[in-house]
C-alpha positions in Angstrom: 27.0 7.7 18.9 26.0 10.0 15.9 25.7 7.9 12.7 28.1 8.3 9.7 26.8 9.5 6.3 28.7 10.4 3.2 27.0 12.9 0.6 27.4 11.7 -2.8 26.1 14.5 -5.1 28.1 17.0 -7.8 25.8 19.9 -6.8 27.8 21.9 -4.1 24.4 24.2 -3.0 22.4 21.0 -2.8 25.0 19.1 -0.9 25.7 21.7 1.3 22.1 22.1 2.3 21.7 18.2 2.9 24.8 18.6 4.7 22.6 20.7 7.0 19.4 19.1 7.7 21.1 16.2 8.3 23.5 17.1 11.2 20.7 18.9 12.6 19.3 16.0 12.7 22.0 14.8 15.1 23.5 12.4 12.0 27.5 12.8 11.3 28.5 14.1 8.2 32.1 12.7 7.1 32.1 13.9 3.4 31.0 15.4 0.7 32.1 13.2 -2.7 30.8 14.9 -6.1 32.2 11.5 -8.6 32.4 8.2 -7.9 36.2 8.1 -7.5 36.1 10.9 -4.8 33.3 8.8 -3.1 35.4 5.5 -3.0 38.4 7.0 -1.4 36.4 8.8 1.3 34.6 5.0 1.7 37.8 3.4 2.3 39.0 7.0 5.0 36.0 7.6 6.9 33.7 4.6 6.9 30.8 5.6 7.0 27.4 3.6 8.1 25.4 5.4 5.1 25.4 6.6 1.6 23.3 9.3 0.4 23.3 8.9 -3.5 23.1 11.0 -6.7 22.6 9.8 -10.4 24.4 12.0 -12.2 27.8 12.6 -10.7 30.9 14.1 -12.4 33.1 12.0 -14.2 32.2 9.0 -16.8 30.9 7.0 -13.5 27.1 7.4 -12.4 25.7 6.5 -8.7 23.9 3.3 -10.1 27.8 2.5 -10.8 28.7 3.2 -7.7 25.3 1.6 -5.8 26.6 -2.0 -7.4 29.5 -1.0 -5.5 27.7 -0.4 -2.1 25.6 -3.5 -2.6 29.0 -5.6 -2.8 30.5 -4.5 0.2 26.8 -4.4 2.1 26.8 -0.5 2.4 23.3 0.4 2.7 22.1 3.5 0.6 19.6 5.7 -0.5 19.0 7.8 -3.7 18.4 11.3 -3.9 17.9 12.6 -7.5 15.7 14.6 -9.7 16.0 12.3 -12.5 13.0 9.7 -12.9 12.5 8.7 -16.5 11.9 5.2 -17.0 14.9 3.7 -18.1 16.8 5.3 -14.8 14.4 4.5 -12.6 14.7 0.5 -14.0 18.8 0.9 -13.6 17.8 2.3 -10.1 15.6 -0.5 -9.0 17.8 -3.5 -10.1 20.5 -1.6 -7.2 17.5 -2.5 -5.0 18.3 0.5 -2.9 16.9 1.4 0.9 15.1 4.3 -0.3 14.2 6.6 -3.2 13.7 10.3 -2.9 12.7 13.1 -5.8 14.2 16.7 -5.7 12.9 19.1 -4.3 11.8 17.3 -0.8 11.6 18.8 2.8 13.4 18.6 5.7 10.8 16.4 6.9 11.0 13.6 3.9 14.3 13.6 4.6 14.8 12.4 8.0 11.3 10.5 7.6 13.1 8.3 5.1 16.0 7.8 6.3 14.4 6.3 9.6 12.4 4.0 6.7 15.9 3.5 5.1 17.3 2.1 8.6 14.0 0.3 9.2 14.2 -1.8 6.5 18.2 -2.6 6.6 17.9 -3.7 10.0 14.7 -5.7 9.1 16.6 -7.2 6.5 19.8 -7.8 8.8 17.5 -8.9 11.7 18.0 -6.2 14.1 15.1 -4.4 14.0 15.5 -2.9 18.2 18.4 -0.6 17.0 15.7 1.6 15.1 15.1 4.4 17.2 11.4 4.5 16.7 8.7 5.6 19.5 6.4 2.4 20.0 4.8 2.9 22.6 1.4 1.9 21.8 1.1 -1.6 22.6 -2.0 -2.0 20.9 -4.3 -0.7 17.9 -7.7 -0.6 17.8 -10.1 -3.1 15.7 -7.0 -5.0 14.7 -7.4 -8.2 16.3 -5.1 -11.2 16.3 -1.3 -12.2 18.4 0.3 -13.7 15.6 3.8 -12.9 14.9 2.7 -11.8 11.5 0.0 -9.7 12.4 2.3 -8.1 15.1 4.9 -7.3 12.2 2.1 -5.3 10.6 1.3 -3.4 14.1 5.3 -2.4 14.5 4.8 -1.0 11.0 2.2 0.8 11.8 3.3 2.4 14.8 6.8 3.2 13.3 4.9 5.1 10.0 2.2 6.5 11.2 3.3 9.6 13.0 5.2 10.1 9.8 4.0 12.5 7.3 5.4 9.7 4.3 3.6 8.0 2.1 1.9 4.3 2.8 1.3 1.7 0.3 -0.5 -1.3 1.5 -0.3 -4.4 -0.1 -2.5 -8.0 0.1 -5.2 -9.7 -1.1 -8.9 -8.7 -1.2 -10.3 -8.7 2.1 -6.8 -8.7 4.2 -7.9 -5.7 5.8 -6.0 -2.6 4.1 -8.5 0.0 4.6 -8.6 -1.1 8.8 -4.6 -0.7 8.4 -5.3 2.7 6.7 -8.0 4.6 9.2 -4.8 2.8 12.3 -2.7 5.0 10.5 -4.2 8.4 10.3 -5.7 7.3 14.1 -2.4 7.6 15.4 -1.1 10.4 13.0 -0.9 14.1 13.6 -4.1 14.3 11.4 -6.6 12.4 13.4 -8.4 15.0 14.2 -9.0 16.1 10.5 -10.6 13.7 8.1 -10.0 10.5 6.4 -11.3 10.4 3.1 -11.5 7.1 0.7 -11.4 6.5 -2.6 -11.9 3.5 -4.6 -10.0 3.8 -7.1 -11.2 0.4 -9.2 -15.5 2.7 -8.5 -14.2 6.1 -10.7 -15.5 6.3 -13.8 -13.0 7.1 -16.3 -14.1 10.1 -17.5 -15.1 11.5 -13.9 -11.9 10.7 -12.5 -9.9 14.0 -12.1 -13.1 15.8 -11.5 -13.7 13.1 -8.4 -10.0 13.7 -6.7 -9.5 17.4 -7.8 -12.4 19.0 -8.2 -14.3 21.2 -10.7 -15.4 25.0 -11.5 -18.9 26.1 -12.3 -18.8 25.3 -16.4 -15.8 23.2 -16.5 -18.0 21.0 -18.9 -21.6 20.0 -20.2 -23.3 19.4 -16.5 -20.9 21.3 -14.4 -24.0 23.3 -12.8 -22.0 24.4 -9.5 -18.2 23.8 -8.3 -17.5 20.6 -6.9 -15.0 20.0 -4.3 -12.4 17.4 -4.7 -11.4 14.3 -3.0 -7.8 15.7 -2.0 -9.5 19.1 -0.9 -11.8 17.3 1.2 -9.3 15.9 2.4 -6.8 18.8 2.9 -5.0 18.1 6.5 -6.2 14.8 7.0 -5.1 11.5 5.1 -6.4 10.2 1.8 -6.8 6.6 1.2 -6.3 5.7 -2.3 -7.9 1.9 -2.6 -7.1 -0.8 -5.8 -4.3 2.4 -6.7 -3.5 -0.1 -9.4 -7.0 1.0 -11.1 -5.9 4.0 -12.2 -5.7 4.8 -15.8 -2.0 6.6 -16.7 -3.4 9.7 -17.4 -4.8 10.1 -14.0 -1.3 8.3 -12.8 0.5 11.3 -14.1 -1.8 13.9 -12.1 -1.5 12.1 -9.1 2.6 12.6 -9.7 1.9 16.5 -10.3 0.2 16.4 -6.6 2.6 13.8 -5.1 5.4 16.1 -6.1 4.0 19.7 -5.7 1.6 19.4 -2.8 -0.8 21.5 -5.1 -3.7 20.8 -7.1 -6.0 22.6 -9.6 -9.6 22.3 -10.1 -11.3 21.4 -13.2 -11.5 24.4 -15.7 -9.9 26.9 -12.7 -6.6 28.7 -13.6 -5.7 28.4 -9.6 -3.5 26.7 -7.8 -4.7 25.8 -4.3 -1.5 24.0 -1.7 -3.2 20.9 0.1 -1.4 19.4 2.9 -2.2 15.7 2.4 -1.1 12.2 3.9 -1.4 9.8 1.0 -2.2 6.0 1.9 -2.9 3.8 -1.0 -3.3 -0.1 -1.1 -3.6 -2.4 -3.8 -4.1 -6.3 -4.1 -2.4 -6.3 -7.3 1.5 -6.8 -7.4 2.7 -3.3 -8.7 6.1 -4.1 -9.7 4.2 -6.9 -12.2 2.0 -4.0 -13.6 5.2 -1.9 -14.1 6.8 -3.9 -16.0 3.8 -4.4 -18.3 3.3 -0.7 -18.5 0.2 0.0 -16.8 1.7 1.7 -13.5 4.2 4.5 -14.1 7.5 3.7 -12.6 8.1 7.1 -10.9 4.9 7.2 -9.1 5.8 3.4 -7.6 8.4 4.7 -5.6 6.1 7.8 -4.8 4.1 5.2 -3.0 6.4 2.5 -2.0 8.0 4.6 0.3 7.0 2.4 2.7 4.8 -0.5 2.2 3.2 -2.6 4.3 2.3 -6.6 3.4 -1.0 -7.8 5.3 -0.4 -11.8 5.9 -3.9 -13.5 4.1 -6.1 -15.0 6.6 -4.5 -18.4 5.9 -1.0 -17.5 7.2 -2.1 -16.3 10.4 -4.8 -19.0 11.7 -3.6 -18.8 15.2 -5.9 -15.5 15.2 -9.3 -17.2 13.6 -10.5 -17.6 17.2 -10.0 -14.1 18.1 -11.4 -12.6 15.3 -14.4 -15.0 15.3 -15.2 -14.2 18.8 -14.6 -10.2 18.0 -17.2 -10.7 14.9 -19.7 -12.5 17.1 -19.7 -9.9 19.8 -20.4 -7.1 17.5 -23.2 -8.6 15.6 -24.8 -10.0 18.1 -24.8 -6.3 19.8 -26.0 -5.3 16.1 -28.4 -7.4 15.4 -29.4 -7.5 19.6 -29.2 -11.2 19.1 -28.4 -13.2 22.5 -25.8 -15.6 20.4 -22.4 -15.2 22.5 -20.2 -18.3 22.2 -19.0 -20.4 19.6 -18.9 -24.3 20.1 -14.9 -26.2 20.0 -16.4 -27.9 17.1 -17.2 -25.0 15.1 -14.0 -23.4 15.8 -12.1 -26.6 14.5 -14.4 -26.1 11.3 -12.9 -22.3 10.9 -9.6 -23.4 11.1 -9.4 -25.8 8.8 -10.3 -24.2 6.6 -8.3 -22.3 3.8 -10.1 -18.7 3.8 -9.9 -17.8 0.3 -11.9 -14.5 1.3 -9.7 -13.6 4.1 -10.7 -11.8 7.2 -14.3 -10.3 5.0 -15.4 -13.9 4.4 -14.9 -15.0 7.9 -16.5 -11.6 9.1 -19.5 -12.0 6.8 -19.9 -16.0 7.9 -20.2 -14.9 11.8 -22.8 -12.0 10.8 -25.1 -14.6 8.8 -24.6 -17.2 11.7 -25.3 -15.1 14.4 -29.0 -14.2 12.7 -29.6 -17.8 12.1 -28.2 -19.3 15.4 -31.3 -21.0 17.3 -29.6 -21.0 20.7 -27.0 -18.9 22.2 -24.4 -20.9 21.0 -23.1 -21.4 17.2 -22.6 -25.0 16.5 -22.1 -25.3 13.2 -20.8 -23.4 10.2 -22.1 -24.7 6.6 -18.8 -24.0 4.9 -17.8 -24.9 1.4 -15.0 -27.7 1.1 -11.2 -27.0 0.9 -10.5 -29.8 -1.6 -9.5 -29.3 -5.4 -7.6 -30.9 -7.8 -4.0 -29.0 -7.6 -3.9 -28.2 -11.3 -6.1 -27.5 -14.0 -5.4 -28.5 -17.6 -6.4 -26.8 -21.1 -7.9 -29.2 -23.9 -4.2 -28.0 -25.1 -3.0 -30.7 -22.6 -0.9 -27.7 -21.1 -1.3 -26.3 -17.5 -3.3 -23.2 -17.6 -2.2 -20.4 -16.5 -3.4 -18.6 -13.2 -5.0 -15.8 -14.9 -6.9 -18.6 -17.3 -8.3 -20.1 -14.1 -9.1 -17.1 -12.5 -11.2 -16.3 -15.5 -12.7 -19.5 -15.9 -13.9 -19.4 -12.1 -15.0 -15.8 -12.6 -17.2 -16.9 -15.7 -18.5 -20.0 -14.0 -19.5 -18.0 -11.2 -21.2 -15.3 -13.2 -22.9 -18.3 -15.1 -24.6 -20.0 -11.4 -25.9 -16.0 -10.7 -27.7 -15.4 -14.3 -24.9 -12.7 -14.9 -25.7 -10.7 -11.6 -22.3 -8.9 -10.7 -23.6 -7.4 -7.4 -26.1 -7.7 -4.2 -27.6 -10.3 -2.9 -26.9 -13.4 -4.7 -24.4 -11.8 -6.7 -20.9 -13.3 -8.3 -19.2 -11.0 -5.8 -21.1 -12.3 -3.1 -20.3 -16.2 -4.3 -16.8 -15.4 -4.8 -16.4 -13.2 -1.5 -15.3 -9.9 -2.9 -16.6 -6.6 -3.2 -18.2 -5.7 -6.4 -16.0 -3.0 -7.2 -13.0 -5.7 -6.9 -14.4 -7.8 -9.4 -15.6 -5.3 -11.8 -12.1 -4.4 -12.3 -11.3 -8.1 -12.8 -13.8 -9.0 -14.9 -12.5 -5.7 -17.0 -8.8 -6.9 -16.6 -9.5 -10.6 -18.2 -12.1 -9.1 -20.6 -15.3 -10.8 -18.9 -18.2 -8.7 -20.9 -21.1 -7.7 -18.5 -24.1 -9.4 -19.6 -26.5 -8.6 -17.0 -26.9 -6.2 -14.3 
């Protein structure tokens, strides 16, 4: 049975046309409201399953007024409006709507996210089997693991990836985001075009928009020859935007420019040149929290969060630390042609104890290291550091510190065992389990001054 949607949008032309694509899509189209009165009565006639949702409407009503509306009588609905400045976009949020789409869009966005609308209403309502998704890969490739949390994050990825939408993924360092992100343009239409990352927390500042878009011969002091951007380079494939959070809001805005008009200029060129990009991006960071405090642009959150994915830490999904552990030791001992190829019950019990504050890189880097010092074919033993700690730290104040207090503190205290060494071997990001870029960007982000290295 076709689904029920009612238009709610003042623009005749613009309804019509979603009035379109949408029954050729094989939805039902019961009515077209252009004020909030109009759309209540046709609500209360036609009933239908979905609302697709203007700002500005005609009368003294908006569609956030009307959203509150929606979310009373468990309506699900999605906005479709060209108006994103900020204060909108934070009336728009607190609706806590299914979906959030920018005029102009294509056919394509449309019925993309609206399948992402449903997706997450029947995620949230528990019913996840009425999504008419194709999943019939059963597997993915170097993700490893059965736990129910880690097979959430497959069913995402099989539901999104043939999409052309964009991706944010979300976790902690070392979760495995960019493994999540090659999955994705593995089973897209652009596999066979390339993949290109970017780490967003590496770009200098002032080398930024010459890294993703590119610069002419001349464009500035150095400019010798033309360079060829990131999203160029990555024109019918996917680009992975890593730490997105990183970026300055200057470069924040550009991105918008391409998010929007699928077009990009190089440095110092006068051209335009169309580029036909998937955009994943991941960041450890919590993006509504930087939002709020001003560092991430509002309108280019729900660019991204069109459909995000959460990675589970390492610690809420032990059931797979065998799995992984033995996936780790078979590749490095092929590596390293080391005959190591079993891991003793005892040293098991040891990895799942304990906490994993590095996630799936730490264990991965603990089964490399074993595996070259392993003295039989067999690891016994893992030298691991203990889980214990006191379960709150407290200033000379007398009052709790804060988490970002103690993440400093431990960042500092850490850089203080290494003589100030930031990266390689016997490094702070090495002690701590993260990649150097990654704490750079912390260290720059609690105001830790590099003394050495």
């Amino acid at each position: 049975m076709k689904e029920k949607i009612l238009i709610v949008e003042d623009e005749f032309i613009v309804a019509n046309d979603l009035k379109i694509m949408l029954q050729k899509a094989g939805y039902q189209v019961v009515g077209i409201a252009s004020s909030v009165v109009q759309a209540r009565k046709l609500i209360e006639d036609k009933k239908p399953e979905w609302i697709l949702l203007d700002i500005m409407l005609k009368g003294d009503l908006t569609g956030i007024d009307l959203a509150w509306e929606l979310r009373e009588m468990h309506l699900p609905f999605l906005y479709i409006s060209a108006n994103t400045n900020q204060s909108t976009l934070e009336a728009v949020k607190a609706t806590h709507p299914y979906g959030f789409m920018v005029k102009p869009f294509r056919e394509r966005d449309l019925i993309v996210m609206l399948d992402i609308a449903k997706y997450r209403f029947n995620e949230e309502n528990g019913s996840l089997g009425e999504v008419k998704i194709d999943s019939q890969i059963q597997e993915i490739e170097g993700i490893v693991g059965n736990s129910p949390l880690l097979k959430e994050v497959i069913e995402k990825i099989k539901i999104v990836a043939p999409a052309e939408t964009s991706v944010l993924i979300l976790g902690e360092s070392g979760t495995g985001k960019e493994r999540v992100a090659h999955s994705i343009h593995d089973l897209s239409e652009h596999s066979s075009n390339p993949i290109v990352i970017v780490n967003c927390a590496a770009l200098p500042q002032s080398l930024i928009e010459s890294e993703l878009f590119g610069h002419e011969k001349g464009a500035f002091t150095g400019a010798n020859s033309v360079r060829i951007g990131k999203f160029e380079q990555a024109n019918n494939g996917t680009i992975f935007l890593d730490e997105i959070g990183e970026l300055p809001l200057d470069s924040q805005v550009k991105l918008l420019r391409v998010l929007q008009e699928k077009e990009i200029q190089r440095l110092g060129g006068n051209k335009t040149i169309k580029i036909n990009v998937r955009i994943v991006a991941a960041t450890n960071r919590s993006l509504e929290k930087e939002v709020a405090e001003g560092r991430f642009r509002l309108d280019l959150y729900y660019r991204l969060n069109v459909f995000p994915i959460q990675l589970p830490t390492l610690k809420e999904r032990k059931e797979d630390i065998e799995a992984l552990a033995n996936h780790f030791l078979k590749k490095y001992a092929a590596s390293s042609k080391r005959n190591v190829n079993s891991i003793s019950p005892n040293a098991l019990a040891q990895l799942k104890k304990y906490d994993w504050p590095g996630n799936i890189r730490e264990l991965e880097h603990l089964i490399e290291r074993n595996v070259l010092l392993a003295k039989t074919t067999e690891i016994e033993n893992f030298d691991l550091p203990s889980n214990t700690s006191a379960p709150f730290e407290v200033a000379s104040t007398g009052k709790m510190k804060s988490m970002e207090e103690m993440e400093k503190e431990h960042i500092m205290n850490a850089l203080q065992l290494c003589d100030g060494k930031v990266s390689g071997l016997g490094g702070a990001a090495e002690m701590l389990k993260m990649q150097p870029q990654t704490l750079y960007s912390k260290m720059k982000k609690l105001g830790i001054k590099q003394g050495y290295n």
